[in-house]
C-alpha positions in Angstrom: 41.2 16.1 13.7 43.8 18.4 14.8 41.4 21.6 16.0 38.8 18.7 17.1 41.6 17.3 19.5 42.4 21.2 21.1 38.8 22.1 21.2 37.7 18.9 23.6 40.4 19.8 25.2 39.2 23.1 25.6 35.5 22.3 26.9 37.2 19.9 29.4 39.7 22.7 31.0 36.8 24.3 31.6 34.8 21.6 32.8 37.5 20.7 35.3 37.6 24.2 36.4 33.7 24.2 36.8 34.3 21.0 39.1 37.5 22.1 41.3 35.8 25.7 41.5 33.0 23.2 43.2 35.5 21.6 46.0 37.3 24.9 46.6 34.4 27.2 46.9 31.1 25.1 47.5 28.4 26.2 45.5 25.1 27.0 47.4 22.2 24.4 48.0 22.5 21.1 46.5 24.6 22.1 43.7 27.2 21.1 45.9 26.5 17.4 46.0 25.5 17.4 42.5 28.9 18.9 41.1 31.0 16.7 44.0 28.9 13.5 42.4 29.7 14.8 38.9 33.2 15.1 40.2 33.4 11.4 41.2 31.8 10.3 38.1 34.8 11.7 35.5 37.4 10.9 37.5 35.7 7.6 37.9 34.8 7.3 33.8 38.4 8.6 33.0 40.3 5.9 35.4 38.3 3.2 33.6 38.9 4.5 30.2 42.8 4.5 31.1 42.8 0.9 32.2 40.9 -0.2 28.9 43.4 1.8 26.9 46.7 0.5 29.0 45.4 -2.8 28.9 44.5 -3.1 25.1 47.1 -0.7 23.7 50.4 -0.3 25.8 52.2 -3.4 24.2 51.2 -2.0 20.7 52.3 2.0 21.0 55.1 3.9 22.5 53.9 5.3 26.4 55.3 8.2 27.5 54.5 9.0 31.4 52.2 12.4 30.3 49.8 10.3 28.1 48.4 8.1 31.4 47.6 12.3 32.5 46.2 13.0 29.2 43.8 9.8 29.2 42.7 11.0 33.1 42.4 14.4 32.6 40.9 14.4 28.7 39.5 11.0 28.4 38.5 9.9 24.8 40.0 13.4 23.9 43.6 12.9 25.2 43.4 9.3 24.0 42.9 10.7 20.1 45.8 12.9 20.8 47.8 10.3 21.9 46.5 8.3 18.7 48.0 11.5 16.5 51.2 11.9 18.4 52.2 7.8 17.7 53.5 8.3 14.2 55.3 10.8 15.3 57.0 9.2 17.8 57.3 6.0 15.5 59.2 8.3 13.2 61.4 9.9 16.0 62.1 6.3 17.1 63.1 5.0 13.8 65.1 8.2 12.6 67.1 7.9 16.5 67.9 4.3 15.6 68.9 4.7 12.4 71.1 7.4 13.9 73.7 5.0 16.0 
C-alpha cells in the first residue's frame, strides 16, 4: 500500500498543479469556469472528507497538525497515509513512555 499511497499522491500534485495553473494563468474559453468549478469542488470534497475523518477518528489516533493538510490536499489518499503512519507513531509513543 506503500507505492499506492506515493502514487495518488503523485496524480494529485499534478492535479493541483493543473487547477492553480487555472487561477494563475486562465485557460482560454470556458475551460476557465470549468477548471475554477472543478477547483471548488475538491477543495469542497476534501473539507468534507476531513470533518468526517476528525469527527469519527481524532479521539481514536494520534493527530499531528500536518495530517488535517494531508486529508485537504490528498483526500482519501493522505487519509491512508495517515492510517500507515499510526503504528508508527503508537510505537514512538510507547517506546518515549517507557523511556522516563
Amino acid at each position: 500500500m506503500g507505492i499506492a499511497v506515493w502514487i495518488g499522491r503523485a496524480i494529485f500534485i499534478v492535479i493541483w498543479g493543473v487547477l492553480a495553473a487555472n487561477i494563475v494563468a486562465p485557460f482560454p474559453g470556458k475551460w476557465f469556469a470549468f477548471f475554477l468549478m472543478l477547483t471548488a469542488i475538491v477543495i469542497i470534497l476534501h473539507a468534507i472528507q476531513l470533518l468526517m475523518f476528525v469527527t469519527v477518528y481524532k479521539p481514536h489516533l494520534q493527530w499531528r497538525r500536518g495530517d488535517y493538510w494531508q486529508i485537504l490536499l490528498f483526500g482519501v489518499v493522505g487519509w491512508m497515509a495517515i492510517m500507515r503512519a499510526q503504528a508508527k507513531r503508537t510505537r514512538n509513543l510507547e517506546h518515549s513512555s517507557s523511556d522516563e
